[in-house]
N, C-alpha and C positions, 0 to 999 in steps of 0.2 A: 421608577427605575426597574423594576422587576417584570412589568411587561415588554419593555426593550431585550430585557436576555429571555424573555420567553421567544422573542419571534429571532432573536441570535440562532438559537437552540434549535427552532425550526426551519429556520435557512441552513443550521449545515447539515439536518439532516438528523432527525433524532436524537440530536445531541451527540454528535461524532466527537470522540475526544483524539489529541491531537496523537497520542501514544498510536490507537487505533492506526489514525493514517500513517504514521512513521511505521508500525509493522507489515501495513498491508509493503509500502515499499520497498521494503527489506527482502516481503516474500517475493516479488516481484524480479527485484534483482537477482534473488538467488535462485531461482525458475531459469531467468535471463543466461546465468552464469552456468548453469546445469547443462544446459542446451548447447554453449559454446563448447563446456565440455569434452559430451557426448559426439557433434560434430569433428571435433580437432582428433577425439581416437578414432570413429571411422576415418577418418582422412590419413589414418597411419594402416589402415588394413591393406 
């Protein structure tokens, strides 16, 4: 049993926990959101 979650572990990648991937997408969107922002106040100059 224990080398099946060893090679889990190396397929996603060092052991990616899944918090990990939920933050990166979080930063992502809020990167996203920043950007529409930024644009919609130049669009007001």
């Amino acid at each position: 049993m224990a080398p099946a979650d060893d090679r889990q572990a190396v397929r996603d990648g060092e052991g990616s926990t899944p918090m990990a991937d939920l933050a990166y997408a979080v930063l992502l969107i809020g990167v996203f959101l920043l950007l529409a922002l930024c644009v919609r106040g130049l669009e007001r100059l």
